[in-house]
N, C-alpha and C positions, 0 to 999 in steps of 0.2 A: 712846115711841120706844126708850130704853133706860131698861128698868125697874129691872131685876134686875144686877145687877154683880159677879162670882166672882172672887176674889183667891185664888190656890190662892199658899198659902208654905209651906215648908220650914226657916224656923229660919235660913236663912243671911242675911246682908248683903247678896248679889247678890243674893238675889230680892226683898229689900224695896227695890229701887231701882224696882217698879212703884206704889209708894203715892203718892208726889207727883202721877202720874200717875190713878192711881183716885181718891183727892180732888176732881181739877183735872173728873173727867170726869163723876164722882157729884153733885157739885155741879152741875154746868153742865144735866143729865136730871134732877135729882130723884131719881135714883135710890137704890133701897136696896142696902147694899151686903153681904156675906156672903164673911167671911174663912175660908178653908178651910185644914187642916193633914193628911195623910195619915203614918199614921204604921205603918210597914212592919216585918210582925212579926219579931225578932230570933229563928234558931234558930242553936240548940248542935250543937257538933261532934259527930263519932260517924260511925258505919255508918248508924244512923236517926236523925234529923235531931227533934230534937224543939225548941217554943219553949221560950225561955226566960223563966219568967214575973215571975220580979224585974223584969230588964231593960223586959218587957211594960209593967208597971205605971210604973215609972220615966220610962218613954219618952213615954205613954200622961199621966202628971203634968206631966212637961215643958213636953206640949204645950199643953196646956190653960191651965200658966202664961204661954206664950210668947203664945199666942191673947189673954187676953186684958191682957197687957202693950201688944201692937199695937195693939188692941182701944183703949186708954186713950188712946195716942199721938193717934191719929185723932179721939175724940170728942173731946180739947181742943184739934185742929182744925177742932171745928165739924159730924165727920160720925161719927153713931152706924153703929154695926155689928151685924150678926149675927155668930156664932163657931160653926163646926162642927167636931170631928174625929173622922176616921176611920180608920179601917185597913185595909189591903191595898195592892194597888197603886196606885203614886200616879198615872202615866196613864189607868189603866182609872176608879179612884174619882172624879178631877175631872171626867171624861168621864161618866159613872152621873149623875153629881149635879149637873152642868150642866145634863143632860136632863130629868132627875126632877124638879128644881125651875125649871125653866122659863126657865133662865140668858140675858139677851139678849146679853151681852158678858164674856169669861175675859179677865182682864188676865194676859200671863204676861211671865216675867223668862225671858230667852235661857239663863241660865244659875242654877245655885241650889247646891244643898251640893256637889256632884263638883267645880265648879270651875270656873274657865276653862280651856277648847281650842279645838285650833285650828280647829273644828266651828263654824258660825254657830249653833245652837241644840242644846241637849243632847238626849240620844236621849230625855227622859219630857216635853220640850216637844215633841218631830218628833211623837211617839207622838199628843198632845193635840193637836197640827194637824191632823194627818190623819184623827181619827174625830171629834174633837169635831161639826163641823157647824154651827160654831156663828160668830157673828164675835169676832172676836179682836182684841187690842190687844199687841201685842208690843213690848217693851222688850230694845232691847241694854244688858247689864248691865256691856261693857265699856266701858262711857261713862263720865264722870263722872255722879254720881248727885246730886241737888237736897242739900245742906247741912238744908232744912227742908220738909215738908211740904204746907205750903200754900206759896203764891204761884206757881205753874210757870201759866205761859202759853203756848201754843200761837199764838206770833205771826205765824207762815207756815206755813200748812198746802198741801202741795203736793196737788193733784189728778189725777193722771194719767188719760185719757179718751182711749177709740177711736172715739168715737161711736155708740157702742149704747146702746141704751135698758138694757139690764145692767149697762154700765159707770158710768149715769146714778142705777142706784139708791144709791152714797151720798151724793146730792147734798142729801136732807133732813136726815142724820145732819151732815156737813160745817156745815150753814148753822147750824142750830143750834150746834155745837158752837162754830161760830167764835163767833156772838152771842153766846157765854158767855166770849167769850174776847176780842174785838173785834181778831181776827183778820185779817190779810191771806192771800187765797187766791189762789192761784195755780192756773189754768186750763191742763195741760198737751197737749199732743199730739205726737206722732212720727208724721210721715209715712214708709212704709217705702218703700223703691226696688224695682222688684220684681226680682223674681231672672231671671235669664236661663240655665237649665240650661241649656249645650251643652257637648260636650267642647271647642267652637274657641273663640280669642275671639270676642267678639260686633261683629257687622259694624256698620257705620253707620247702616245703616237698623234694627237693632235696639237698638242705643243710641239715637239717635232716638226710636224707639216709647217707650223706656223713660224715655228724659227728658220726655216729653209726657205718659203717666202721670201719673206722680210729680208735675210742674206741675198737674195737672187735682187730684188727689188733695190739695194744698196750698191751692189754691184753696177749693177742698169744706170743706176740713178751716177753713180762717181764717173763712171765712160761719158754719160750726157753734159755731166758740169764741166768737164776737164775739155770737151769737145765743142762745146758753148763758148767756153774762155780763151781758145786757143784761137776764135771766129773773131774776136773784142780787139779793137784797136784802143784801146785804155787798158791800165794795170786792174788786174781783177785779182778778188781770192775768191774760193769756193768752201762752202759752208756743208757739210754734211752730216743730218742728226737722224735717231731713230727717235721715235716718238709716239704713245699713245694718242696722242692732244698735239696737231699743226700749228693749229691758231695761237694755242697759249703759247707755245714750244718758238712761234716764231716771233711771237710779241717780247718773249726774252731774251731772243738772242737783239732783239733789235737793242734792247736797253744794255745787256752785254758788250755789246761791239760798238757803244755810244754812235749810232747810227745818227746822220744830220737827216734823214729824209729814207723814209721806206716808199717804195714807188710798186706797185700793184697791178697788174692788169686787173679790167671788171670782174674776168672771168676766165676758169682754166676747165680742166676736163670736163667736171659736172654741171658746167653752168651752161644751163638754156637760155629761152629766152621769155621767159615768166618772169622773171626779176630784173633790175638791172644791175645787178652786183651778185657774185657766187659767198661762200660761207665765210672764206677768209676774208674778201674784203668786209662783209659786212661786219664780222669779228673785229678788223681795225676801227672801224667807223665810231663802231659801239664803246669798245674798251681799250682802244690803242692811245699810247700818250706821247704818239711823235709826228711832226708834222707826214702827212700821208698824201703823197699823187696816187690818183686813180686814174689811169689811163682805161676810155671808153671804148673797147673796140664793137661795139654792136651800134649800126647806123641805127638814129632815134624809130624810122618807123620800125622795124624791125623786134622790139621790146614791146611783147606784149600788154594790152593795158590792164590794169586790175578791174576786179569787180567795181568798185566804188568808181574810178571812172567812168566805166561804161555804163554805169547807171544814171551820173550828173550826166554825160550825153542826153540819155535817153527820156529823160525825167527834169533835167533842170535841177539847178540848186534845194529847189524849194518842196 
């Protein structure tokens, strides 16, 4: 299920707040795991911009030491490593080499060597979101980070669910995971109310409509959680809210239910295949402040490319 496991770091302390995490998840799959370093060629000033090859090699040392320093930490918790580094860019290379090597999940840190801002994820994590393609495990690194290595348990994992069969695909990764974890799940859902465009207010007999809805749709929705849960071979509860607002609505029960990990499919009812994430996820991406799995169910070709892509196709960088 997950095979392969990518830990792209950069040298800093914020980004190594996603190893507790890669441990707890490498462990629980079997999985092998492969610690990635990109290392961005340094050029010297001037008219013409040339590298500087001291610094090159330096940097180029560094990393190799730093790799496998990390490298050590982990195997005398138990989990041997692969070590890669490379050079160029560090979105474009982790995205190349997730692909190339057939990556089933990138663990990435919100934030790494520029620091914290007031940005929910830095611009070479958005970058790795949005072309990766891949499923993701994201770690806010403005949390406090695990003291050690091993022991992080994922003891409420929250599941948000529209009831599609898309939003259903992380329901083998979830089960698993908890079993490695003996984990309590949480079965969520948001009934939405539905919108009533008009410029007036909406009269009684459209209120009406609207609350008969939303009852039927609540109805529908508590048979599908209780009928989900009863499929679960782990203890589960079910979560059921009404709500103008999903996203926010689910982003608080997650901090309500002190959730260790909300876990997402890319995409539920509305999601095509123009993006690679539907509204909710991208709502967690954006403003969520708990570690968040994105489970990819759409194969990479399959996610259409954007404009700007198919223009550097067409046109080249330049």
């Amino acid at each position: 299920m997950l095979a392969h496991v990518l830990i792209p770091l950069d040298g800093s302390s914020l980004a190594e707040c996603v190893l507790p995490h890669g441990l707890s998840v490498a462990k629980a799959f079997g999985a092998r795991v492969t610690l990635m370093q990109v290392v961005e060629q340094a050029e010297t000033g001037g008219r013409v911009p040339t590298i500087d090859t001291l610094e090159w090699h330096y940097s180029q040392a560094a990393g190799v030491t730093y790799l496998e320093q990390v490298a050590e930490r982990l195997r005398l918790a138990g989990l041997p490593t692969e070590q890669i580094l490379l050079e160029g860019d560090p979105a474009m290379r982790v995205i190349d080499h997730a692909q190339a090597k057939h990556a089933d999940l990138i663990l990435l840190s919100s934030h790494g060597r520029s620091g914290l801002s007031g940005w929910n994820v830095s611009s070479v994590v958005q970058k790795i979101l949005a072309r990766a393609h891949l499923s993701i495990l994201l770690i806010p690194a403005y949390q406090p980070a695990a003291d050690e290595l091993s022991g992080l348990r994922y003891r409420r994992i929250l599941v948000p669910l529209d009831g599609s069969q898309r939003a259903e695909c992380v329901i083998p990764l979830v089960t698993a995971l908890g079993s490695g974890h003996g984990s309590q799940l949480l079965l969520a859902h948001v009934v939405r109310r539905p919108e009533l465009p008009r410029r007036a207010p909406p009269s009684k007999e459209d209120q009406a409509l609207a609350d008969a809805i939303t009852e039927r749709n609540r109805v529908e929705a508590s048979r599908y959680l209780e009928e989900l849960r009863s499929r679960l071979s782990l203890p589960a509860e079910t979560r059921l809210l009404v709500s103008d607002h999903v996203a926010a609505t689910i982003q608080q029960l997650a901090l309500q239910e002190s959730a260790d990990l909300v876990v997402l499919g890319a995409h539920g009812y509305s999601g095509g295949t123009q993006w690679p994430y539907g509204s909710l996820t991208t709502s967690f991406i954006t403003y969520g402040n708990k570690p968040l799995l994105i489970v990819q169910d759409l194969p990479r070709q399959e996610i259409d490319p954007t404009a700007a892509e198919l223009a550097v196709k067409e046109h080249g960088r330049h």
